[in-house]
N, C-alpha and C positions, 0 to 999 in steps of 0.2 A: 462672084462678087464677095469680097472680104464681109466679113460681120462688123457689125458696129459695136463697139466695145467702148468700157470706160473701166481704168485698172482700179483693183482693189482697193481699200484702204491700206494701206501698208507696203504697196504695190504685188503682192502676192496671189496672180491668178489676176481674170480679169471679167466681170459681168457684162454677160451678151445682153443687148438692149433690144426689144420686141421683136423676139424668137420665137415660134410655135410650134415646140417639138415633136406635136403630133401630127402638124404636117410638113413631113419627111422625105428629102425624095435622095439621089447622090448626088447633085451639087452641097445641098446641105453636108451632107459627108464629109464632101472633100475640104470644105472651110472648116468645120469644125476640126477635122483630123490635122488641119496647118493651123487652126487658132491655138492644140493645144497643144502643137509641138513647139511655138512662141511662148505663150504664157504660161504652162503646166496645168491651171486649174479653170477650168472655165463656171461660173453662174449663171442657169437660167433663171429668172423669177417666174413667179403667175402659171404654172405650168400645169394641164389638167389630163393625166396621162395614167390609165389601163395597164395591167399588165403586157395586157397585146404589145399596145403602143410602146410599152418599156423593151418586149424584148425586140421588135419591128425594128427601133432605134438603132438601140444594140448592135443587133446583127447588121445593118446599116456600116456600123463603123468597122466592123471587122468578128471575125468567130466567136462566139458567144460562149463561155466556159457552162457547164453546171458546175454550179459549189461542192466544194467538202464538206459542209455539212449538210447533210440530208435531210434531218428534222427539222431545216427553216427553208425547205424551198418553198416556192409557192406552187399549191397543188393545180395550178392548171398550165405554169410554166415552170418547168423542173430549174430552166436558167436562170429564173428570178429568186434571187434569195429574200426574205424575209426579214427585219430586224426591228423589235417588237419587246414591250412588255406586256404584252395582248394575249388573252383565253378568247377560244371559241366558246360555243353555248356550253358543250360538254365540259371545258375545263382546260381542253389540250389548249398547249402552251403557242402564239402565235411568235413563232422568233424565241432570239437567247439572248436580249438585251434585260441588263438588271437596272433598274433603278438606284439612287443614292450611291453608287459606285462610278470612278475611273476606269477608263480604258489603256491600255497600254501603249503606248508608239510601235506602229510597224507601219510593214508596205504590204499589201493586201498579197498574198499567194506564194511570198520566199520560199514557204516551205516548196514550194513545187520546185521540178528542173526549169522549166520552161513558166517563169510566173505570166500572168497575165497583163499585158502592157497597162492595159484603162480600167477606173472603176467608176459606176455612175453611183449616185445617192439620190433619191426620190423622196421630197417629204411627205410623206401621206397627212399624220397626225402630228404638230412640236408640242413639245413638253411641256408644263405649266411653266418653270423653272430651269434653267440651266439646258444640260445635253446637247449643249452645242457639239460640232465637229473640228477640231484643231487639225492643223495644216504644220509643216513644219520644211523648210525649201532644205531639200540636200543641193541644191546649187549653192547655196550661200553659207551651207555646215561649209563644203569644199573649199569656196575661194577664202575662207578664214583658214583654212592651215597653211603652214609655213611650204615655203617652197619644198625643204627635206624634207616634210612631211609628205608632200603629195609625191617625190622620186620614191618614198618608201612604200607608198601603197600601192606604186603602178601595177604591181603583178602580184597584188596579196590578191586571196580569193578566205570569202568567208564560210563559215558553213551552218546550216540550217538543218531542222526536223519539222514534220509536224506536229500539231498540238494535239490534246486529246479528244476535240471537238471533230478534228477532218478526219472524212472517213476516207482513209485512203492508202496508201501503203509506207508502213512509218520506218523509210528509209532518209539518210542524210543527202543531201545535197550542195552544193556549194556556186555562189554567185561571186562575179567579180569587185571589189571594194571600191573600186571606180567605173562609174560607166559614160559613155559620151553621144550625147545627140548628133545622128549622120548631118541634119540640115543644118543646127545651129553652131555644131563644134561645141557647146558649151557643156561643161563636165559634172557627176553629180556624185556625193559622198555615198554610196548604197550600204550602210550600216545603221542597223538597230536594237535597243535590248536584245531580241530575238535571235539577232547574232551567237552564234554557240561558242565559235572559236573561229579562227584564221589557219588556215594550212600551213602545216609547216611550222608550227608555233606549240610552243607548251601552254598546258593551262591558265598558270600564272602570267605568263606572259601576253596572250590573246584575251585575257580579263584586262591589262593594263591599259592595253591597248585598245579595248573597246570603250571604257571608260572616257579615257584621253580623247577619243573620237566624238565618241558623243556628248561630251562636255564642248566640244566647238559647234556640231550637231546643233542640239538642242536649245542655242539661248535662243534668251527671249525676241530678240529683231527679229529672227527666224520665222515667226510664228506667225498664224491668224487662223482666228477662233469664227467659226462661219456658226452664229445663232441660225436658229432655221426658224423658217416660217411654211407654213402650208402651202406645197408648192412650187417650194423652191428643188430645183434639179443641179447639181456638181457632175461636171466629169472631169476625171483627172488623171495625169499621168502618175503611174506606181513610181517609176525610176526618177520624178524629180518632189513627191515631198513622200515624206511620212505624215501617219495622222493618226488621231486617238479619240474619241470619242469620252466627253466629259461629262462629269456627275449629274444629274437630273431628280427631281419631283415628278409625278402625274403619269400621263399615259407616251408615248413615244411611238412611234411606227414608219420606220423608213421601209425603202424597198431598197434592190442594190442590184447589177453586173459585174461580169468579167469579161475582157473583151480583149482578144487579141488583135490590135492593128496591124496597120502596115509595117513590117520591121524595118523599111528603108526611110521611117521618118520618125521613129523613137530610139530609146539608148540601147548600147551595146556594149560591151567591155572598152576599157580606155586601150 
């Protein structure tokens, strides 16, 4: 049975209506894994879910990553990451979210070869102020570039490292600039700051080019800023937005996955 949905504001993603994540079974699965190979981002609301529950889900939709970063997993599920301006009683730091600070746009995991198709977001605690979550469609950076622009990016591939946060082996990598959904045919820009350069391309040149991209990328239509509320649960496909995580007051504490789906129903190189 399909889920009952109603699309975002902005039409961006779409909020599943009286869904109980905690009871999980594989039909659930398999709607969800088609609802968000249709809309890219799904909303649960009202949602009252354990780490168990988080990673039960999880693994549910497909293989569950452990994070790059080690210091925010959650210590009784290594898969569950942490993201937190939170002290335990001792002091130790719960997560690596700062307050009063911007997040950057990416897609959760470039740096890896193989990034992880989904990401979940769990509100534990929302902020007094701000720290919403921004969304940004690379379906709709794409179908704004010009026809030459999209023959010239068919076979660019870009390249990536990790950051100083992931622990992991800080070699480059490179992903395709366009990638395309098996079911829907429909194509997505996969470029963002975090882009290092384009193969095959000089410095200067792979800077211009990134720019010029992400200047289609990033307007404002593109966008939508998901306020959170205590509760509320996102999962979302990596290869159709970017997102960034915005300035905040007070306390904050998401939870989060990595989750490899089915690769015969998300993006692949164009």
């Amino acid at each position: 049975m399909a889920l009952k949905t109603n699309p975002i504001e902005g039409g961006i993603g779409a909020e599943v209506i009286n869904f109980d994540l905690s009871d999980f079974d594989r039909d659930s699965a398999d709607d969800i894994l088609t609802a968000i190979s249709r809309f890219g981002l799904l909303l649960f609301r009202r949602q009252s879910l354990t780490d168990h529950h988080l990673y039960e889900m999880s693994k549910g939709l497909g293989k569950v990553e452990i994070p790059a970063n080690s210091s925010s997993r959650s210590p009784g599920f290594q898969e569950v990451l942490y993201i937190s301006n939170l002290h335990t009683a001792d002091g130790a730091p719960i997560g690596g979210s700062t307050p009063g600070t911007q997040g950057g746009w990416h897609s959760d995991q470039a740096f890896r070869k193989s990034p992880a198709t989904l990401s979940t977001l769990f509100c534990v605690i929302a902020p007094e102020t701000g720290g919403g979550t921004s969304f940004c469609s690379k379906e709709r950076g794409y179908q704004s570039l010009s026809d030459a622009k999209k023959q010239e990016l068919k076979d660019l591939r870009g390249q990536y490292m990790p950051g100083k946060s992931h622990d992991v082996e800080k070699i480059e990598v490179t992903h395709a600039a366009v990638l395309k959904c098996p079911q829907t045919e429909r194509k997505t820009l996969y470029v963002s700051p975090s882009t290092r350069g384009f193969e095959g391309m000089s410095e200067v040149s792979s800077d211009a080019l990134k720019e010029e991209l992400l200047g289609y990328q990033l307007r404002e239509e593109h966008q939508y800023t998901h306020n959170w509320r205590m509760g509320d649960m996102l999962i979302y496909d990596n290869a159709q937005f970017l997102h960034r995580r915005e300035a905040y007051d007070g306390f904050r504490f998401l939870k989060a996955t990595r989750v490899f789906a089915d690769p015969a129903m998300f993006a692949v190189p164009n």
